[in-house]
C-alpha positions as CSV (number, residue, x, y, z in Angstrom):
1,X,42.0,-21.4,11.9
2,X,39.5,-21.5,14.6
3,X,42.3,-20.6,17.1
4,X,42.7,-17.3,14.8
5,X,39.4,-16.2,14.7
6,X,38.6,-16.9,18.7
7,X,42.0,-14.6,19.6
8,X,41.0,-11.9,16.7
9,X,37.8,-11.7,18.7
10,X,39.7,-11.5,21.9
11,X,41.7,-8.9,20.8
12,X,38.5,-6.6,19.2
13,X,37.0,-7.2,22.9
14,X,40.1,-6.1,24.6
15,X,40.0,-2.7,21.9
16,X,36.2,-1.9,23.0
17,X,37.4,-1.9,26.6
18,X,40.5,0.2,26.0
19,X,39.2,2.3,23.6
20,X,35.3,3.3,24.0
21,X,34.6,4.9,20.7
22,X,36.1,1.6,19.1
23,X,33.4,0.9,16.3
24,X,33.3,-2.4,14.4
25,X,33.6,-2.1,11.1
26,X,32.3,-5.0,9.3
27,X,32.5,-5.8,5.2
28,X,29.8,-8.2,4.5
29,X,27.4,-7.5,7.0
30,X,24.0,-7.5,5.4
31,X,22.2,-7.1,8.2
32,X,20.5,-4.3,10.2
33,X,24.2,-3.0,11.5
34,X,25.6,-2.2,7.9
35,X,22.2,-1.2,6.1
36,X,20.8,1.3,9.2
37,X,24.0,2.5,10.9
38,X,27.5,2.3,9.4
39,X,26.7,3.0,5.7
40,X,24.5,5.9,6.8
41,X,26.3,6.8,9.3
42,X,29.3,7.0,7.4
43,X,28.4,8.2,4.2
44,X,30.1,11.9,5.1
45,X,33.2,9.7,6.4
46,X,32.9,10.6,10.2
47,X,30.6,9.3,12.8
48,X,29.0,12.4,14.9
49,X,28.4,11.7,19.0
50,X,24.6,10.7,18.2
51,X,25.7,8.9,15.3
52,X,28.4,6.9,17.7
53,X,25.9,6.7,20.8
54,X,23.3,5.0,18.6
55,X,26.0,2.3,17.5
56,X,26.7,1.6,21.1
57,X,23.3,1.2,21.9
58,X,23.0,-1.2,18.7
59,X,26.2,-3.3,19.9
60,X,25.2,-3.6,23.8
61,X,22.2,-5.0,22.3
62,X,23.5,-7.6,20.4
63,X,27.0,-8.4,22.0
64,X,28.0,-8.9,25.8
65,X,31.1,-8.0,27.0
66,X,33.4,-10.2,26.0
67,X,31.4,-9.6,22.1
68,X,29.7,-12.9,22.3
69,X,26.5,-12.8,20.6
70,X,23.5,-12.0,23.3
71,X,21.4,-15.5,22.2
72,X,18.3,-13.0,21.5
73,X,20.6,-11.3,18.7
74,X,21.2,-14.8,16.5
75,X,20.0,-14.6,13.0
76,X,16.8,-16.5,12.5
77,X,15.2,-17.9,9.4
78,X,11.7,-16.4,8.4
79,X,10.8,-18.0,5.7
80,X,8.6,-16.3,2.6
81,X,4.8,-16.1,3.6
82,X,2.6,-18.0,0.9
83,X,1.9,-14.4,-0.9
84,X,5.6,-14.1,-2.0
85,X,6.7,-15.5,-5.0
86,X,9.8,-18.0,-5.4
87,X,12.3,-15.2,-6.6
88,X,12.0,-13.6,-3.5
89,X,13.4,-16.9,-1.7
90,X,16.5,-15.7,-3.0
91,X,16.6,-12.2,-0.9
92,X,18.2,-12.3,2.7
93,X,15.8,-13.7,5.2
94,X,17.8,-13.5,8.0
95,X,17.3,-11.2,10.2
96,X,18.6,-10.4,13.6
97,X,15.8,-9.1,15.8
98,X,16.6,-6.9,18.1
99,X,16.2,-3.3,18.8
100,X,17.5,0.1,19.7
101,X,16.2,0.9,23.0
């Protein structure tokens, strides 16, 4: 299974560099990619050349190459501040912190 998923990566990586306006799609992403780029982006069902530039600039930031995950781009926990209240423990606290340039 691992094997699977190292190769699938492999391949995606090998797409990027043969195919430059190669985007990522991802399905359960709840992070910064999904919420502020694809679904907006995407909402009228075609990415425009700012639209795809700004996703580019997104992805250098958080992959190299070879779409291993820069070490600055890993999720981190922040846990809830003593203001919020337990329900919010249940929202997503991971975030990945970095930024379009």
């Amino acid at each position: 299974m691992v094997e699977q998923q190292v190769e699938s990566i492999r391949s995606i990586a090998q797409l990027k560099k043969e195919m430059p306006n190669f985007v990522i799609l991802t399905l359960h992403d709840n992070f910064e990619y999904q919420y502020k780029y694809l679904g907006p982006f995407l909402s009228d069902g075609i990415l425009s050349p700012i639209e795809l530039d700004k996703i580019k600039k997104y992805e250098k930031n958080i992959f190299d190459q070879d779409l291993h995950l820069l070490p600055e781009a890993f999720p981190k926990f922040i846990p809830p501040t003593k203001e919020e209240q337990l329900a919010k423990l249940f929202k997503t606290y991971i975030i990945y912190k970095s930024q379009i340039r």
